[in-house]
C-alpha positions, 0 to 999 in steps of 0.5 A: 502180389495184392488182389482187387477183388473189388472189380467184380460182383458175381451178383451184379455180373448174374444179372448184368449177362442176364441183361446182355443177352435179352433174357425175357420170362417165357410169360414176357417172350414175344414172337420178335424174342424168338426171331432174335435169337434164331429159335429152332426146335423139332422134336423125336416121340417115342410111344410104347405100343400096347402089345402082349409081348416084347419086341425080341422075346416072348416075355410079357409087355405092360408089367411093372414091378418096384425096385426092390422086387428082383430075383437077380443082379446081373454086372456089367461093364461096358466097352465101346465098339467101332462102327461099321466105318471104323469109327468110336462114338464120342457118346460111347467114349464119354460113357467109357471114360466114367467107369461105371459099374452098371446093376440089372435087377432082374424080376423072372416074370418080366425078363429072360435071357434075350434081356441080359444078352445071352441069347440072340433075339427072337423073330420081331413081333409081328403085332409090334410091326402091324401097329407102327405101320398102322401109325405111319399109314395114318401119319400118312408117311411114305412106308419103306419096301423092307425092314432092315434092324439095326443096332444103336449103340448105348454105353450108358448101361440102359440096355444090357446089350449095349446098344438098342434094335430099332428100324425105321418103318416110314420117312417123310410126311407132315403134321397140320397144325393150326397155323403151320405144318411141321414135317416128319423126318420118320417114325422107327419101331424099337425096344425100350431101355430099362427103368433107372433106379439111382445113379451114384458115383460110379454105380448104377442100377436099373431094373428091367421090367420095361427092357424090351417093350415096343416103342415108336420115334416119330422124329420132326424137322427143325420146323418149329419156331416158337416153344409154342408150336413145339408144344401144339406139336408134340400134343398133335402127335400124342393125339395121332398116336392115341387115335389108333386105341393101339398104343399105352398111356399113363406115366412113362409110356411116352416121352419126348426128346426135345432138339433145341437150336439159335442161331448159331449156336448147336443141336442140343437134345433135352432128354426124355421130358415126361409132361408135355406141359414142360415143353415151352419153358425147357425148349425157351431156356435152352435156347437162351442158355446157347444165346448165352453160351454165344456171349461167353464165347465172344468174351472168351476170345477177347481174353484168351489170344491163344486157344491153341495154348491155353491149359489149367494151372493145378496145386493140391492142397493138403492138410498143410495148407490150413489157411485153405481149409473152408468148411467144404474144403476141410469136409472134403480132406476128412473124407480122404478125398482129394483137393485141387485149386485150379487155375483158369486163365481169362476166365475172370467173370465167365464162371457167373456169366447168366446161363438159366435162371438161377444158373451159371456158367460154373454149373455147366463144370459142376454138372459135368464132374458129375457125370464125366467125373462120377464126383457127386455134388457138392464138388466143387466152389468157385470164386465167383459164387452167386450164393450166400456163401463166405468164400471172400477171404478164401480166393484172393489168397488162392489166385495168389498161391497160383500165381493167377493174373487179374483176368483169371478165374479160380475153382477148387474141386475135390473128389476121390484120388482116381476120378481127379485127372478125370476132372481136371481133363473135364473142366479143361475140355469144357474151357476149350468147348467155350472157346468154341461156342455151344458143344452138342450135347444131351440134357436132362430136363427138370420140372422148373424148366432148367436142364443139366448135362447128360452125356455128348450128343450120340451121332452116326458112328453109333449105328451099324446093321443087325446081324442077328435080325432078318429082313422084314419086307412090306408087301401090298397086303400087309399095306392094304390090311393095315388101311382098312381102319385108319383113325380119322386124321387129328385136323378133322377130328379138331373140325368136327368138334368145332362142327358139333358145338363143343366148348373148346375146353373139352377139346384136348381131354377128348383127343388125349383120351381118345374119346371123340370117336366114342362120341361119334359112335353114340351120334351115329349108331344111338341117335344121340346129340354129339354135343350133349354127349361130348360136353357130358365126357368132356366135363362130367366124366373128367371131372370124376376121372381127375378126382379119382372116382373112375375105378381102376380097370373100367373101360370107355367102351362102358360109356357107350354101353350106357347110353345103349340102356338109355337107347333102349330105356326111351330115356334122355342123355340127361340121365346119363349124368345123374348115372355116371358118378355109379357107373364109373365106380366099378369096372362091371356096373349094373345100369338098371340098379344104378338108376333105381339108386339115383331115385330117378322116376319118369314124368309125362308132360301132362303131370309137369303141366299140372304143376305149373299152376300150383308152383307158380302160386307158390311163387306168389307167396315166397316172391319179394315185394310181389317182383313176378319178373322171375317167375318162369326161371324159378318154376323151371328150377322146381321142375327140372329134377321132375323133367331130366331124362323123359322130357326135353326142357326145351319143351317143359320151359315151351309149356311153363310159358304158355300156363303162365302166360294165360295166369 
C-alpha cells in the first residue's frame, strides 16, 4: 500500500482550525466574541479563616513548615465507596484506576491523629462557625436553620480520610458589581486539604501542615458572561471577605475554582487559580478550547459512521522492528518500558486540530496518559506533530504496518508494561468522549493561560452525611451577636471613596487590604482629611510594602497610631509621609524618635513670611533673562520642606502671593 502524506500539513492545520473556530487574542476579544461562542462562567472561592485551631481538632492553624521538615510518613492507598444512593463517583473511579500510592509527611507541631484518620473528629470549632456566618451575614445571604456536616469524597489522596467535612452554612444572595449582579449559590465552611509536594508516576507526596484549617466556598451562578465580570467578581468576593479583618491573606489562603462553559459545550472547573489576575485569559481559552472541541465533534461524525463500533487498532513494537526505532521510541525500548502503535480510524487531522494556543488536540491524550496512566511526558509522539520534530519518515510506514485507511491518524505511546491497557483504555475513552463533545472535567491552570486535564469532574454521588458530626443549630442569638458589627458592604466602600476624591488607582489596593475603613476611622475619631490619608496609604505606604520595606509583623493598626501622634503633636498629615518610611521598618516604632530622624522642625507662618522677600530676590538673580513669570512656584518649591506638616500650603502659596504682589 503507498502512503500520501502530502494532504496534510499539521502546521497549516494548526492554524487553519484555529481560523475555523474564530479564535481572537483575549487583548483582540470583544463583547460580540463572547456571545458567539455562548461564554458562561461562575465561580467557587474557597478563603481560609484566621482561627487558632483547625476545624476538627485542636491542632494550630497558620503554621507551615518545608517539605523536608517531618517527623513521619504515613501510606496510603485509596479505595472508592457507594454513595448514600449506592452509587460509585466517576471522579473516585478514575482516582482508582491510576493506582497511586499516596505519601503524608507528618511534622507533630501541626498534626495529630484526627489528620491521619485514627481519630473520629473533634466537636467543630465554634470560631470557625462564627466567622463563616459572620461572612454570610455580610454577603447578605439567607443563613440556614441547622448545620448538618458532610462528607465529600476526594480519592486524589489530598486528605488522608478520603474525602472532606464540609457544611453549608448560607444559600442564595447576590454581588453588585458595576454593571450587573451576579447570585451566589451558597457559602460552606470546610477543612482544607493538604499541600502537594510532587507528583510522579504512581507515587504522591503531600505534607499536612495545611490539612484541617478552616475554609469558606462561596459559590456563583453561571452569571458571568465576559472574563471580565468574572475577574470583577472574583475581586468582589476577595474584598467582601477581607473586610471582615477575619480572614487569611497571602499566598495560598485563597484560591478560585473557575466553572467555564459555550454554548453547548460542558461545565468544565479550572482548579485552584492562584492569582486573580489569571482569571480572564484561562476562563477566555477554555471557552475556545470547548468551541474547539465542538468542531472536533463536528469533524468526527463525518468521518466516523459508527461510534457505536468504533475501536483502536494496536501492535507492539519491539527491538525487531528496528525501522521503527526513532530517538524516543529506542529511549523508550532501553528503558525496558513498553511501545505500542496505535491505530486511530477517521482521526486523520483531529490530532493537530487547534484547541489552546500552542495546544492540540493530541495534548488533550498526552495529558491524560499522564494522569489516568501515571506514564510521565514525554509519552507519546503522533503523526501529526506541529513541532520541529523528523517523524516524517517514520508514519507512513507505521499506517502501513496497521494496515491504517487514509483518513486514520496514528500514535505510539510507551510506558511501563502495567500502565499499557490503562493507556490504550484512556486514549480509546477520550476518542469516544470526542465523539461526544466536551467531556466534564476539572483542569489545571498554568500562569500562560492554558490548562490541562486534572481529573473527571466530581458530581453528586460524592457526597453523603457525616456520621461522626452532631448537628449545629443557628438560633436567634447567635444571628443577632454576629450582626452587631458587619463591615459596610463592598458597593458603598467603592461610593465612599469616589465620594472622598480619591484617584482610582488606590482604589483595589485599599480594598484588597482592607484598608478603607482604617482611613474612615482617622477622618472620623482624628479629624483627618480622608483624602490626604487615603492617597498617603494608597500611594505612599504601598509603594514601601511592594518594595519590600514594610517589616515582617508590623501591623496596619500601627498606622492609626501615627496619626493619633500626629493629633496629639498639632502636626499635619504631611508629616506622616516624611515619617512612614520609619515607621514601617520595625513592628514596635518609636514616633517621637523617628520624627527627630527626619530632621523635621516646626515654622510659624510669620518666619515663612519673613522669607519671602529674600527668596524672591534670589530669584532675581538665578531667574534666566529676567523671566519672573515663574516666580511664585519657585518660592514655594524653596519653602515647601519649611511649611510641611505646621502650615497648610494652601495658606504659605495665599501669603507668598499677597508679598509678591506688593514687590
Amino acid at each position: 500500500m503507498s502512503w500520501n502524506m502530502s494532504t496534510i500539513d499539521p502546521k497549516k492545520n494548526y492554524e487553519k482550525t484555529r481560523e475555523e473556530i474564530g479564535y481572537v487574542s483575549r487583548r483582540e476579544a470583544t463583547l460580540n466574541d463572547y456571545k458567539r461562542i455562548g461564554f458562561k462562567s461562575g465561580l467557587e472561592v474557597h478563603q481560609q479563616l484566621r482561627t487558632k485551631s483547625k476545624l476538627f481538632c485542636r491542632c494550630p492553624a497558620g503554621i507551615y513548615h518545608d517539605h523536608e521538615d517531618y517527623d513521619a510518613e504515613v501510606i496510603r492507598h485509596m479505595r472508592p465507596t457507594l454513595s448514600e444512593m449506592g452509587v460509585y463517583d466517576g471522579t473516585a473511579l478514575m482516582e482508582f484506576r491510576t493506582r497511586k500510592e499516596i505519601t503524608y509527611r507528618i511534622n507533630n507541631q501541626t498534626a495529630c491523629t484526627y489528620e491521619v484518620d485514627d481519630t473520629p473528629p473533634f466537636p467543630v470549632d465554634r470560631e470557625a462557625v462564627d466567622i463563616a456566618i459572620s461572612i454570610a451575614l455580610a454577603a447578605k445571604m439567607n443563613i440556614v436553620g441547622e448545620i448538618h456536616i458532610t462528607r465529600k469524597q476526594y480519592l486524589d489522596g489530598s486528605i488522608p480520610t478520603g474525602f472532606q467535612r464540609s457544611a453549608i452554612i448560607s444559600v442564595e444572595g447576590e454581588l453588585q458589581l458595576k454593571n450587573k449582579k451576579v447570585r451566589l449559590i451558597q457559602l460552606s465552611l470546610e477543612e482544607d486539604s493538604c499541600r502537594e509536594v510532587s507528583d510522579i508516576g504512581h507515587k504522591r507526596i503531600y505534607k499536612t501542615d495545611r490539612l484541617g484549617m478552616p475554609l469558606i466556598e462561596t459559590v456563583t451562578y453561571p452569571d458571568c458572561l465576559t472574563p471580565g465580570e468574572l475577574a470583577e467578581a472574583a475581586e468582589y468576593i476577595r474584598f467582601l471577605n477581607r473586610s471582615t479583618g477575619k480572614v487569611r491573606t497571602g499566598i495560598g489562603a485563597a484560591r478560585e475554582d473557575v466553572n467555564v462553559s459555550c454554548e453547548g459545550g460542558s461545565r468544565v472547573e479550572i482548579k485552584g487559580v492562584a492569582h486573580i489576575k489569571w482569571i480572564p485569559e484561562l476562563s477566555h481559552n477554555e471557552a475556545f478550547r470547548q468551541y474547539a472541541l465542538l468542531n472536533i465533534r463536528s469533524k468526527l461524525q463525518k468521518l466516523i459512521c459508527d461510534p457505536a463500533a468504533w475501536s483502536l487498532k494496536t501492535k507492539e513494537i519491539t527491538e525487531k522492528e528496528k525501522e521503527f526505532h526513532f530517538t524516543p521510541v529506542k529511549a523508550a525500548l532501553d528503558r525496558g518500558e513498553k511501545v505500542i502503535a496505535v491505530n486511530l480510524p477517521g482521526c486523520r487531522g483531529i490530532l493537530s486540530h487547534f484547541t489552546q494556543p500552542g495546544c492540540i488536540f493530541a495534548d488533550e491524550l498526552s495529558g491524560r496518559l499522564k494522569v489516568i496512566a501515571c506514564i510521565e511526558k514525554p509519552n507519546m509522539i503522533h503523526s501529526e506533530e506541529i513541532a520541529e520534530v523528523n517523524f516524517n519518515n517514520l508514519f507512513p510506514e507505521v499506517a502501513i504496518w496497521l494496515s491504517a485507511a487514509p483518513d486514520d491518524a496514528q500514535i505510539i505511546l510507551w510506558g511501563p508494561a502495567e500502565d499499557i491497557p490503562t493507556a490504550l483504555e484512556t486514549v480509546e475513552e477520550r476518542i469516544k468522549l470526542a465523539l461526544e463533545g466536551v467531556p466534564n472535567e476539572t483542569r489545571k491552570s498554568f500562569e500562560d493561560g492554558t490548562t490541562i486535564f486534572e481529573r473527571v469532574l466530581p458530581g453528586r454521588d460524592r457526597m453523603y452525611p457525616d456520621t461522626d458530626s452532631q448537628p449545629i443549630p443557628v438560633t436567634t442569638e447567635m444571628l443577632e451577636r454576629l450582626g452587631r458589627d458587619l463591615p459596610v458592604d463592598v458597593a458603598e466602600r467603592f461610593l465612599q471613596m469616589k465620594d472622598w476624591g480619591l484617584p482610582e488607582d488606590t482604589w483595589h489596593y485599599l480594598l484588597s487590604k482592607n484598608l478603607v475603613g482604617l482611613i474612615e476611622r482617622i477622618g472620623n475619631d482624628l479629624g483627618f482629611d480622608n483624602r490626604e490619608v487615603g492617597i498617603l496609604l494608597g500611594h505612599r505606604f504601598r509603594s514601601l510594602e511592594g518594595r519590600g520595606r514594610v517589616a515582617r509583623g508590623f501591623s496596619y493598626e500601627r498606622l492609626y497610631d501615627l496619626f493619633t501622634f500626629l493629633r496629639r503633636e498639632e502636626l499635619l498629615a504631611p508629616v506622616a509621609r516624611l515619617m512612614l518610611p520609619g515607621v514601617v521598618a520595625t513592628p514596635t516604632p518609636d514616633f517621637s524618635e523617628i520624627l527627630v530622624a527626619t530632621g523635621f522642625r516646626r515654622s510659624t507662618m510669620d518666619e515663612i513670611s519673613n522669607e519671602v522677600r529674600g527668596l524672591a530676590g534670589r530669584f532675581a538673580e538665578v531667574c534666566y533673562n529676567g523671566n519672573m513669570a515663574g516666580i511664585e512656584n519657585w518660592v514655594m518649591g524653596q519653602l515647601h520642606r519649611k511649611a510641611i506638616g505646621t502650615v497648610r500650603l494652601s495658606e504659605v502659596r495665599k501669603a507668598v502671593s499677597g508679598v509678591l504682589e506688593v514687590i
